[in-house]
N, C-alpha and C positions, 0 to 999 in steps of 0.2 A: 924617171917620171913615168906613170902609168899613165898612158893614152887612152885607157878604158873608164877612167873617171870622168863624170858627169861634170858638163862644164858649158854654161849658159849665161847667157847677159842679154836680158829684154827691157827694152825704153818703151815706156807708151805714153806717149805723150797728151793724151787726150783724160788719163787719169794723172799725170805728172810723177809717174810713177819708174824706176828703175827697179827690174828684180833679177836676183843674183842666185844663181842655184851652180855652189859649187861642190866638189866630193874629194874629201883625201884620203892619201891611203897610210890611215896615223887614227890612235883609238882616239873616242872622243874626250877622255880628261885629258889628254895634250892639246887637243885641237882648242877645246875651252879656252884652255891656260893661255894658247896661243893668241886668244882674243881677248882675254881679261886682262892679262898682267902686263903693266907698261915695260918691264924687263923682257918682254918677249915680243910684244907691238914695237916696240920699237928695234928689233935686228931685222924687221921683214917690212912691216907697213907701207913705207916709202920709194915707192918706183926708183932705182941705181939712177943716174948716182946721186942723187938724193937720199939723205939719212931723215929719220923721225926724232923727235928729242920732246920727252913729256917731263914738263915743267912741274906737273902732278897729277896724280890718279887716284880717287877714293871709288873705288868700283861697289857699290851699294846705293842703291833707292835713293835717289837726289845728291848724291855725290855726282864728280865732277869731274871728266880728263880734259886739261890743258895742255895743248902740245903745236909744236910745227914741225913743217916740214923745210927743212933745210938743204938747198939749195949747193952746191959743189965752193960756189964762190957765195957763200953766208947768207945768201939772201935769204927770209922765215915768211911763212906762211902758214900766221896761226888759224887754228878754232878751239874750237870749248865742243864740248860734248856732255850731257847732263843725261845720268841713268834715270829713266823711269820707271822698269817695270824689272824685275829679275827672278828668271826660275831655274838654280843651278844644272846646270850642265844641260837644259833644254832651252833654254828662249833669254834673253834679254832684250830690251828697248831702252832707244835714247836720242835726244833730239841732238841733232850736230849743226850747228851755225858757223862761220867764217868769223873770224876774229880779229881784233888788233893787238899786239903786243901786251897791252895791257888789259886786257880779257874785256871790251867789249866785245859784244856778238854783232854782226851786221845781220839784220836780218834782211828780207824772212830765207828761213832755216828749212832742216827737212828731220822728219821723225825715221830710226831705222828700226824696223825689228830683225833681230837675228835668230833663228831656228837653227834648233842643231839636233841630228840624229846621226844612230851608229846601228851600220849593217853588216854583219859578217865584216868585223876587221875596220871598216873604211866610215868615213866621219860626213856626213852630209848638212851642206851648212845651207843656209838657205836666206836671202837678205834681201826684205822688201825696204826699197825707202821713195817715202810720200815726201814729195817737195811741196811745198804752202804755195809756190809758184812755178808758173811755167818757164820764167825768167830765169830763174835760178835753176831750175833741171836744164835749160839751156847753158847758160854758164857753165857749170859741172859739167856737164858733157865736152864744151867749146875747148873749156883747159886739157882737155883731155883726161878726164875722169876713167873711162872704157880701159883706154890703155897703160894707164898709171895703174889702177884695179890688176890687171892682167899681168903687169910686170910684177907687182907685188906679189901677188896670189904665187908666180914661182918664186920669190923670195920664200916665202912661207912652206911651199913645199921642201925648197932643200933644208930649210930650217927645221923642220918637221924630218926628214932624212937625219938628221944628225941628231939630234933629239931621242928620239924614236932606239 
């Protein structure tokens, strides 16, 4: 792991807002791939030992990822995630809501946008997400969002290490 990549997580709570500025050292068509493709979200996504398991993925403009996160002992924790906006290999958005087994959403939800740039070698991804409420950037945080984020992001690195 390089200790010199960029790596930041800011809450502001007064915009309900979470922004994510992280850096790998992997070009950016894998890094993408690492975010778009459900074959690859789901070997890293999931804070150990917890797995990811997508039920389906249509990755284009009003397409849909269904998936949870499962649990050591089975427990699922779905959502839905609905693309809105896609500009290959720079930017996607999409709204993510909390879900039940059968693809209702609970709302309210929060919109992500994801930015992606590549510097000399290294992949810089950048991920604001607006919560509709303050309730729910509280919840997300409460579950421990921060540190699931953070556990996963080195999934993704060693995944990206092997890959690479």
């Amino acid at each position: 792991m390089n200790n010199n990549l960029q790596s930041d997580f800011t809450v502001d709570k007064a915009s309900k807002t979470v922004i994510i500025n992280r850096e790998f050292a992997a070009g950016l068509s894998l890094v993408w791939d690492a975010f778009t493709k459900a074959e690859l979200l789901d070997q890293w996504v999931a804070p150990k030992p917890w797995t990811s398991k997508t039920k389906y993925m249509n990755f284009e403009v009003g397409g849909k990822r269904f998936y949870a996160m499962v649990s050591p002992e089975g427990l699922e924790h779905w959502a839905i995630q609905e693309y809105t906006s896609i500009t290959p290999k720079t930017n996607f958005k999409m709204f993510n809501a909390f879900a039940d087994k059968d693809e209702n959403p609970q709302l309210p939800g929060s919109d992500w946008d994801y930015k992606f740039s590549e510097h000399n070698g290294n992949t810089k991804v950048c991920i604001t997400i607006y919560n509709e409420s303050l309730e729910r950037m509280e919840r997300m945080i409460e579950m421990g969002f921060k540190e699931g984020f953070m556990m996963s992001v080195s999934n993704l690195e060693k995944l990206l290490e092997t890959l690479s």
